[in-house]
C-alpha positions as CSV (number, residue, x, y, z in Angstrom):
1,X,10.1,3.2,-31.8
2,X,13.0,2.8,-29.0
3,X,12.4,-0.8,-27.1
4,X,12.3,0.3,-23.5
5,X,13.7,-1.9,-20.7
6,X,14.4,-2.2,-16.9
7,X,16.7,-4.1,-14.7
8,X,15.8,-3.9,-10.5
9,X,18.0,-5.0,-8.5
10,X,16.7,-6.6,-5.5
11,X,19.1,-9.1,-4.7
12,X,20.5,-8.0,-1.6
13,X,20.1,-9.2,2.5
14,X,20.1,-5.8,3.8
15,X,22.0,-6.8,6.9
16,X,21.8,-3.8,8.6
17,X,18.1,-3.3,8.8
18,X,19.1,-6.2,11.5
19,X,15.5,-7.8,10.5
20,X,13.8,-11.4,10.0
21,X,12.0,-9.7,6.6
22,X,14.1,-8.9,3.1
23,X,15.2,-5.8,2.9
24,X,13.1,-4.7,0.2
25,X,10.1,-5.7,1.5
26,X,10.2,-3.3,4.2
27,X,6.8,-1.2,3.4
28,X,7.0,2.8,3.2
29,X,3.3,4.2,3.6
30,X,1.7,0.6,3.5
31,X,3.8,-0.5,0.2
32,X,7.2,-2.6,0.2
33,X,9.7,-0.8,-1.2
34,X,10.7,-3.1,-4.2
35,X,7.2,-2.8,-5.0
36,X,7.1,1.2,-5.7
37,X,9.9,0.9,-7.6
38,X,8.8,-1.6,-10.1
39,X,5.0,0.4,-10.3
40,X,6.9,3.7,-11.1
41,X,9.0,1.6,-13.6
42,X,5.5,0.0,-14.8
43,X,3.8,3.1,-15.9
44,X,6.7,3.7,-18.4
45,X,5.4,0.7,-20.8
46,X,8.2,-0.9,-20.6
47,X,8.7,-4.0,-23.2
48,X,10.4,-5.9,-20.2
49,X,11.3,-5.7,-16.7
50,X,13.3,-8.1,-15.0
51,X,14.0,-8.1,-10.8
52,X,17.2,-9.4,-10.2
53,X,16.4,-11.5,-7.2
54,X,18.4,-13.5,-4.3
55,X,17.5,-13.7,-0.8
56,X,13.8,-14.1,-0.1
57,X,13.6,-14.7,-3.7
58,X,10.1,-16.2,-3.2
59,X,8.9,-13.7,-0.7
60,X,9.3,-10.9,-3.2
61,X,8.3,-13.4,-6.5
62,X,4.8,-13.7,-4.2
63,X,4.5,-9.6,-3.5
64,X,5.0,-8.5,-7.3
65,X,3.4,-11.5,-9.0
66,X,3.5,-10.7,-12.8
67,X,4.2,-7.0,-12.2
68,X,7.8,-8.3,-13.8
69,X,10.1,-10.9,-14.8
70,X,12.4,-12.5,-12.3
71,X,16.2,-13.8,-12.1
72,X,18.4,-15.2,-9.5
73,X,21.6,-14.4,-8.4
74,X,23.1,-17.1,-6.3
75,X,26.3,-15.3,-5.3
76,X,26.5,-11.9,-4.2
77,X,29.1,-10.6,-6.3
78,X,28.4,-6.8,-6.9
79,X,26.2,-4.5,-8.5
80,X,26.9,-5.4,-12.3
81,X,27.1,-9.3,-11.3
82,X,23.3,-8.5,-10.8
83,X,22.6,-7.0,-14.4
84,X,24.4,-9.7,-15.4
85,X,22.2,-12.2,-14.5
86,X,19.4,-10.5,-17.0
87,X,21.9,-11.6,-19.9
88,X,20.0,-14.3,-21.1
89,X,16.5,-12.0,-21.4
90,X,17.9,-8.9,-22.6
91,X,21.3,-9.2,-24.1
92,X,21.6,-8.1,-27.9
93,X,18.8,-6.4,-27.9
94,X,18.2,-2.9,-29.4
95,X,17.1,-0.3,-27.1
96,X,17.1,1.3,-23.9
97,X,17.8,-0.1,-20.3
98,X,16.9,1.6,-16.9
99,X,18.8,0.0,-13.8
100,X,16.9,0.8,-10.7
101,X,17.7,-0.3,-7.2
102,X,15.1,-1.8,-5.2
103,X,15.6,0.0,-2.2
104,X,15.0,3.5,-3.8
105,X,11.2,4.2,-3.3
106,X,10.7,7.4,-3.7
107,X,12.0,7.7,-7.7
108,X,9.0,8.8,-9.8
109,X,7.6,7.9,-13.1
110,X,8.4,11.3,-13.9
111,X,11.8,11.4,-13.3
112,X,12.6,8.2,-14.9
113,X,10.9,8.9,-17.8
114,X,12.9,12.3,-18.4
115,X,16.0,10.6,-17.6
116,X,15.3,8.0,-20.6
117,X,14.2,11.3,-22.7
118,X,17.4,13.5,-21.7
119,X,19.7,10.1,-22.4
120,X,17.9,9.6,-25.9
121,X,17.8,12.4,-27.2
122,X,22.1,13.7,-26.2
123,X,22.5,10.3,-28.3
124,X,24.5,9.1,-24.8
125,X,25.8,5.6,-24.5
126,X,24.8,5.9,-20.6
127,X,23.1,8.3,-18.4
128,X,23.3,8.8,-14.8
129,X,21.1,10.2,-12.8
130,X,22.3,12.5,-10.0
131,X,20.5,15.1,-7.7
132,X,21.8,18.5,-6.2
133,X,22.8,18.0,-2.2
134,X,23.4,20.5,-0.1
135,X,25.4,18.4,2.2
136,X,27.2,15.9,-0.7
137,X,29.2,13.9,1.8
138,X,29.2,10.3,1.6
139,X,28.2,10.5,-2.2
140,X,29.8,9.7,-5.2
141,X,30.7,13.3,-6.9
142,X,29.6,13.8,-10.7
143,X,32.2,16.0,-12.5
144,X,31.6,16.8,-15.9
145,X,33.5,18.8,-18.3
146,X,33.1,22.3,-20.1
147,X,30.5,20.6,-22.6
148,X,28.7,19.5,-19.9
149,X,29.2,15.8,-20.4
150,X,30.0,13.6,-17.1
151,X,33.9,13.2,-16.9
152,X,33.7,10.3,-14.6
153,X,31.9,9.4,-11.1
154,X,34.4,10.2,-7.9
155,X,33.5,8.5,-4.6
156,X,34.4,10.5,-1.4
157,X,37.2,9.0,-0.3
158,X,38.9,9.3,-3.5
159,X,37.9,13.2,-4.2
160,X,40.2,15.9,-3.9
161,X,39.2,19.0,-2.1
162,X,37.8,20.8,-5.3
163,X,35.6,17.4,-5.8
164,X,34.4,17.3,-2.4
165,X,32.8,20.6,-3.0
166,X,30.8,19.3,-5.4
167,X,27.2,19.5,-5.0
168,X,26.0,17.3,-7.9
169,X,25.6,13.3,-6.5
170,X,25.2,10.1,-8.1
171,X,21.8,8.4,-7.1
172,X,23.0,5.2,-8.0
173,X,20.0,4.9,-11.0
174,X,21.3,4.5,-14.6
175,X,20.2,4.5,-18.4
176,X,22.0,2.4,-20.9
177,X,22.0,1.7,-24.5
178,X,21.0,-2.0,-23.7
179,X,23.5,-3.9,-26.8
180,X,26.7,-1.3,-25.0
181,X,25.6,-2.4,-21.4
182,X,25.8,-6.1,-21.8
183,X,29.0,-5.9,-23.9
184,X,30.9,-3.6,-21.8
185,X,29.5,-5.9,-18.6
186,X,32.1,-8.7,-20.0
187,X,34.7,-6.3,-19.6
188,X,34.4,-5.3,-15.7
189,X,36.5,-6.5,-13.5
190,X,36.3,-7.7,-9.5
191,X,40.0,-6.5,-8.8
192,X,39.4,-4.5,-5.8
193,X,38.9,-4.4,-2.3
194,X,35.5,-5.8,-2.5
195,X,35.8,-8.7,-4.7
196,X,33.0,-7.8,-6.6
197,X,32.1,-6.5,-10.3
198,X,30.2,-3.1,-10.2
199,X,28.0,-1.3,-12.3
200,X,29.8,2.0,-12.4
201,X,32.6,0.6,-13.8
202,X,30.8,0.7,-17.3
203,X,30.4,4.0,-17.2
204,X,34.6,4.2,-17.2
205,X,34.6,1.2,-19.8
206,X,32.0,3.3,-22.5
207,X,34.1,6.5,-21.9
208,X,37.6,4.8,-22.6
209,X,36.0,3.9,-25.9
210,X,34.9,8.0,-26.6
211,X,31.1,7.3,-25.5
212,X,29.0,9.8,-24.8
213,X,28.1,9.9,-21.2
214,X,25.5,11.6,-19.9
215,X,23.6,12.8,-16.7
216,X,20.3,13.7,-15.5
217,X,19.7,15.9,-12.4
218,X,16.5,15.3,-10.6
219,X,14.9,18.3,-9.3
220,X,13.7,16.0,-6.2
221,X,16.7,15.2,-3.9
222,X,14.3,12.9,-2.0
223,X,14.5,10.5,-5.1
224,X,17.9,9.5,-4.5
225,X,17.4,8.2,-1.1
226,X,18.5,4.6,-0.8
227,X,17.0,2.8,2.2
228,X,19.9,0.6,3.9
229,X,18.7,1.1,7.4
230,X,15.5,1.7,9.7
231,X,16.2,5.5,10.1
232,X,16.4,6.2,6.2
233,X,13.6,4.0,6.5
234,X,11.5,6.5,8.6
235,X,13.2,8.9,6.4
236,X,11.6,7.6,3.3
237,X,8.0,7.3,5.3
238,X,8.0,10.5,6.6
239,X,9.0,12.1,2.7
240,X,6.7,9.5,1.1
241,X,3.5,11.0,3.5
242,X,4.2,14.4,2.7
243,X,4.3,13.9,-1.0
244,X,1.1,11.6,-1.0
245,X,-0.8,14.3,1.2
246,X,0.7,17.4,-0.9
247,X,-0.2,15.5,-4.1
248,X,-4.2,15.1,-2.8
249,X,-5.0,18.1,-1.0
250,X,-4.0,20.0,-4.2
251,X,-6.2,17.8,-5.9
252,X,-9.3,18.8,-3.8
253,X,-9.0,16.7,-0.9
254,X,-9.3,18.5,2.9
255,X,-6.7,16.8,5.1
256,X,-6.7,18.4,8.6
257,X,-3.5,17.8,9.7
258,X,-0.9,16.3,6.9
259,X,1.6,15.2,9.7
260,X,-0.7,12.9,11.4
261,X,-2.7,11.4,8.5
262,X,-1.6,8.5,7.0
263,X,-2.6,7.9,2.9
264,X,-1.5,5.0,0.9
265,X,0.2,5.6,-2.6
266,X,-2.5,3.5,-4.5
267,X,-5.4,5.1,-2.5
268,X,-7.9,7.6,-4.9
269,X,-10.5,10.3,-3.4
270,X,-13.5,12.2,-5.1
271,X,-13.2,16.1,-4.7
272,X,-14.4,17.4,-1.2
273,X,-13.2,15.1,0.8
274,X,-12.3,15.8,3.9
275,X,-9.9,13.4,6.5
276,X,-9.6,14.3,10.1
277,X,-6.7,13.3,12.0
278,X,-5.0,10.4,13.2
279,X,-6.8,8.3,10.2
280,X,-5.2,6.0,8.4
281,X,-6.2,5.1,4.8
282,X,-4.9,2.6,2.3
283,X,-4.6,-0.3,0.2
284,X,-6.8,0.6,-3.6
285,X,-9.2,1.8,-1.3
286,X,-10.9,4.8,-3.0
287,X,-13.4,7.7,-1.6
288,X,-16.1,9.5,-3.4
289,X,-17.1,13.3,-3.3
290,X,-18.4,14.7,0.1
291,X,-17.2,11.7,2.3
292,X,-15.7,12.6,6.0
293,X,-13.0,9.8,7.1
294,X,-12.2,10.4,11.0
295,X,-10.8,11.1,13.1
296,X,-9.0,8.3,13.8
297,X,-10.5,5.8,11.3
298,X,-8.9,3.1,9.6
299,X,-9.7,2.5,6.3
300,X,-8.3,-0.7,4.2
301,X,-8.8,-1.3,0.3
302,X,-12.3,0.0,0.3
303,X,-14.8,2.0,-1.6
304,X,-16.4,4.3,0.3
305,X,-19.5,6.0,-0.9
306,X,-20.2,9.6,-1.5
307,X,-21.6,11.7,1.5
308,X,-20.6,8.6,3.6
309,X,-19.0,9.2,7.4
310,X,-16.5,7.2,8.8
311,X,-15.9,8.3,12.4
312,X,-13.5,6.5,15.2
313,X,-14.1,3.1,13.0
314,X,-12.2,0.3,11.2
315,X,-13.2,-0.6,8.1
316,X,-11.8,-3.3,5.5
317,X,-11.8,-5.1,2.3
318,X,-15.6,-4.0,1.6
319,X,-18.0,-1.6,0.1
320,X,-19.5,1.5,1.6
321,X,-22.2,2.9,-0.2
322,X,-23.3,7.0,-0.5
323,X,-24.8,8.7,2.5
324,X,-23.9,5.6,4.9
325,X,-23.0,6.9,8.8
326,X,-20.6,4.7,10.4
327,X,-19.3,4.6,14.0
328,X,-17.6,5.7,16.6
329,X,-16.1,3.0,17.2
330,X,-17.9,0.5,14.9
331,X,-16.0,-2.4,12.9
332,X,-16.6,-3.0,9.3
333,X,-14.5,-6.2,8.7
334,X,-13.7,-7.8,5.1
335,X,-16.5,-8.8,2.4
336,X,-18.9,-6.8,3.7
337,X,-21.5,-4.4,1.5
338,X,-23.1,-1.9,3.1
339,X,-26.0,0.0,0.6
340,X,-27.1,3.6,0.6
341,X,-28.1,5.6,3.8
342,X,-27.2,2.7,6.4
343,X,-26.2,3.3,9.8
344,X,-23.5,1.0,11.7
345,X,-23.6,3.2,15.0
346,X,-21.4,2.3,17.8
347,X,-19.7,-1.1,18.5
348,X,-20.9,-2.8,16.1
349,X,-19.6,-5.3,14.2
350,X,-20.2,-6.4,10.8
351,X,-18.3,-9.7,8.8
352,X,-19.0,-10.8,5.4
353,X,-22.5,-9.4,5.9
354,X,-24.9,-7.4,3.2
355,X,-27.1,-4.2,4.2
356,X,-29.7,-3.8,1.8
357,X,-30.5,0.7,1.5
358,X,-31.8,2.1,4.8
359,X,-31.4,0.0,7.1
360,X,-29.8,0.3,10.7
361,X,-27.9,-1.6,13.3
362,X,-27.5,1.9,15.9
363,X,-25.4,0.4,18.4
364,X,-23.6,-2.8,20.4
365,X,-24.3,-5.5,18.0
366,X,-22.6,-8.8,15.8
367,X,-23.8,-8.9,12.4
368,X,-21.8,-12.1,10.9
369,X,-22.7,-13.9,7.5
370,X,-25.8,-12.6,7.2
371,X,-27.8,-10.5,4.1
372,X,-29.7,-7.5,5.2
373,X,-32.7,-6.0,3.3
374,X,-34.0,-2.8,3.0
375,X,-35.4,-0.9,5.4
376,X,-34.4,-2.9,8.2
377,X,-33.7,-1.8,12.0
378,X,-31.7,-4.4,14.3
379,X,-32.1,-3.5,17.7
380,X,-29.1,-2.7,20.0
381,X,-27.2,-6.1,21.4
382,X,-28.7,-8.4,18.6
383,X,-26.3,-11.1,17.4
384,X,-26.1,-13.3,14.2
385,X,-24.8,-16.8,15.7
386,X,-23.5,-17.8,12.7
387,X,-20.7,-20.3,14.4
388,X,-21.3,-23.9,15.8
389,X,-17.6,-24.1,16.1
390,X,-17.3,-25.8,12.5
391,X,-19.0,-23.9,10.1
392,X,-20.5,-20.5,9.5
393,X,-24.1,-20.2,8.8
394,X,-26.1,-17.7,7.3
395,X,-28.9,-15.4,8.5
396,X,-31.2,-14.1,6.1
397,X,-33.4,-10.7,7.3
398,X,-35.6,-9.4,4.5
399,X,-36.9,-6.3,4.1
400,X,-38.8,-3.7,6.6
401,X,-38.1,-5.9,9.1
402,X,-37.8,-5.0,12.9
403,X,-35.4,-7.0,15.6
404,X,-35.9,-6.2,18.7
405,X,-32.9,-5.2,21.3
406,X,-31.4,-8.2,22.8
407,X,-32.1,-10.6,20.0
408,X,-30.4,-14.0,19.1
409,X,-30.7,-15.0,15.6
410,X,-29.6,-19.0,15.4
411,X,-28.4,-19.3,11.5
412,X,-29.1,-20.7,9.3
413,X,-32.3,-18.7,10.1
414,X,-34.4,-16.3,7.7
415,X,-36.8,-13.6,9.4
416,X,-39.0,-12.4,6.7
417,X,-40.5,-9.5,4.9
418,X,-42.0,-7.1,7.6
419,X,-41.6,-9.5,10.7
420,X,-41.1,-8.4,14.2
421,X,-39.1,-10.1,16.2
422,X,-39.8,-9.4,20.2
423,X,-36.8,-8.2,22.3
424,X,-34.9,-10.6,24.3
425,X,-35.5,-13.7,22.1
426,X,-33.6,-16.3,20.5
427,X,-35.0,-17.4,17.1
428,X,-34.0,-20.8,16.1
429,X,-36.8,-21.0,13.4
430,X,-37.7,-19.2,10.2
431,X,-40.0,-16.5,10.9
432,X,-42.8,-15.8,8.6
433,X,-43.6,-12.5,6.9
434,X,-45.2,-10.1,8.8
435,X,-45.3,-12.2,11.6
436,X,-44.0,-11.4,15.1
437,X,-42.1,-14.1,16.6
438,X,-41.0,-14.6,20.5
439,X,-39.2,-16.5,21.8
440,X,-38.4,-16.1,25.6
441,X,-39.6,-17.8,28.9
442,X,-42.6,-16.6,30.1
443,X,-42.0,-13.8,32.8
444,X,-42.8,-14.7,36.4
445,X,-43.1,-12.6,39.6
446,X,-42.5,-13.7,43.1
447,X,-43.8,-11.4,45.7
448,X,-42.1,-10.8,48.9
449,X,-38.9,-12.8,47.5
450,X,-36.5,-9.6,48.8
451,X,-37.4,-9.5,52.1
452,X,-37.8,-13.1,52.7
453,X,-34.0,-13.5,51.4
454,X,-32.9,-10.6,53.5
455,X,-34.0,-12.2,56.9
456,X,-32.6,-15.5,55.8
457,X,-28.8,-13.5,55.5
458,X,-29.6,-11.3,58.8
């Protein structure tokens, strides 16, 4: 079996992005761009892949974790002087190498995979892969001869007229027999006006020695976009939404308007779903059959239950059972688990709280650090006070019971099984099950108070 590998090369500033964060990390739909390079590369079950890293080398060690090796290049010294730097991992051995730029994210798994197929099986030393464009200019021409095989790469400025109309374009995303890459790598040279060593020199290098050379044409111009700037970067979000939407609502998913709904790469739904616009969702967040998201909800690495309705609401890092109704305008903030048929009605606010099946909180209420049974109903304007300013506390309500509207609950408090709580109190103390507990001054009338203090101001 072919070893399989992959170079990415994430090395450059990015200076004209004209921006504090590495180029790379600039997200499209909610994902740094490095990053959907290197997942696309992932799926491929690769036996190694290596990102060739230099400034911000931490910042993008930190987003990709163990998703891939790393190396460093110190000096920016062109594109091969970055493979180059993968010597020491990958040099000798047998098998296949993809170079991918880090700044290309929308190439598929798809695409790179039939690339490696096409360059295995025409026995090619190294494949390009190059799109058709119906406006080439700026690109690097691919002219083959009459076998079909690429007779060399010509860059714009160096084309003749005959080249220029050429539609076929180099992407900039290779395949190489892995031992010929690294040996023919010794062999470039930095004499031009750059300085620098490049990778496309190898291509010339293998065909001076009667390689085959090879190219792929992807049936997805989108895929060769290279991100250098902030429009290609709204380029690449705009083309990265459509083919996320496309991609679900032919997979059963009912999204109202495609142009204003925003869906993560990573994010999964159940069949039926339907999303209203202006909502955003992403993150791993995935949503079952039947579920309604919007309008305008934002959804972040969730799971959200089937049946469940999200409406005008904000929900994140947290679990949403079946059936639950959430919103308008209602806050669902990280850690929190909300159980079958709940309601979290308008403004309210839940954090790092549990909601047992059943139960309600309809309207204007804090729910902080707290667990929730069954069954309960927590009047509107009740608040957990779960912070003395140095710790959080928790507040314990078991199940069936009632609070009424108004309601301070002083954690670390527990109101038990079937209690009442009275409206307008503040409950410092554990309330006993099936007890009703209040906690309020007594109420006292003074008769004639409204006139007396009107003759006072006259």
């Amino acid at each position: 079996m072919t070893q399989k590998y992959a170079v990415v090369l994430a090395a450059g500033q990015g200076t004209r992005m004209k921006s504090k964060l590495y180029k790379v990390l600039h997200p499209v739909c909610g994902k740094p761009m490095v990053e959907h390079v290197v997942d696309q590369l992932n799926k491929l079950e690769l036996d190694e892949l290596i990102s060739v890293v230099g400034f911000g080398a931490e910042k993008v060690q930190d987003q990709l974790g163990d998703k891939s090796q790393y190396v460093v290049q110190k000096e920016q010294l062109g594109t091969g002087h970055a493979v180059q730097q993968a010597e020491d991992i990958l040099a000798n051995k047998e098998g296949v190498t993809i170079v991918a730029c880090g700044d290309t994210p929308l190439l598929t798994k798809e695409t790179l995979q039939n690339m490696m197929n096409h360059h295995i099986e025409t026995g090619a030393k190294a494949t390009i892969l190059t799109a058709h464009a119906e406006d080439p200019t700026g690109y690097g021409r691919i002219i083959r001869g009459g076998n079909g095989q690429v007779e060399r790469i010509v860059e714009q400025k160096d084309a003749s007229e005959d080249e220029q109309a050429v539609q076929e374009i180099n992407t900039g995303t290779y395949c190489f027999d892995n031992k010929e890459l690294f040996e023919s790598l010794q062999n470039v040279s930095n004499d031009n006006a750059q300085g620098e060593y490049y990778l496309p020199d190898v291509i010339q290098i293998l065909q001076s020695q009667g390689e085959v050379i090879s190219a792929y044409q992807t049936t997805d111009f989108s895929e060769s976009l290279g991100v250098n700037d902030r429009v290609a970067l709204s380029k690449a979000e705009k083309m990265m939404k459509q083919r996320i939407n496309e991609t679900h609502m032919r997979n059963g998913v009912s999204i109202i308007d495609p142009d204003n709904t925003y869906i993560g790469p990573d994010v999964t739904f159940g069949q039926d779903v339907t999303v209203y616009p202006g909502s955003i969702v992403d993150g791993d967040s995935h949503i079952e059959d039947d579920a309604i998201i919007g309008p305008h909800s934002n959804i972040t690495q969730c799971n959200v239950g089937e049946g469940t309705v999200i409406k005008q609401s904000v929900a994140a890092n947290s679990r949403i059972g079946a059936r639950v109704q959430v919103g308008p305008f209602a806050h669902i903030r990280p850690d929190s688990d909300l159980g079958n048929d709940v309601k979290i009605g308008n403004f309210v606010e839940v954090k790092k709280a549990e909601f047992g099946d059943g139960s309600k909180a309809s309207h204007l209420s804090y729910i902080g650090d707290a667990n929730v049974g069954s069954g309960v109903n927590i009047g509107c304007g009740t608040i957990t006070v779960n912070y003395d300013g140095h710790n959080k506390f928790l507040t314990t309500i078991e199940d069936d019971a009632f609070i009424g509207c108004n309601s301070n609950l002083v954690a670390p408090v527990t109101v038990g099984k079937g209690a009442y709580v009275a409206a307008g109190s503040t409950i410092n103390q554990d309330v006993p099950a099936e007890a009703l507990s209040i906690a309020r001054s007594r109420q006292t009338n003074k008769e004639g108070y409204a006139t007396k203090f009107q003759n006072k101001k006259d």
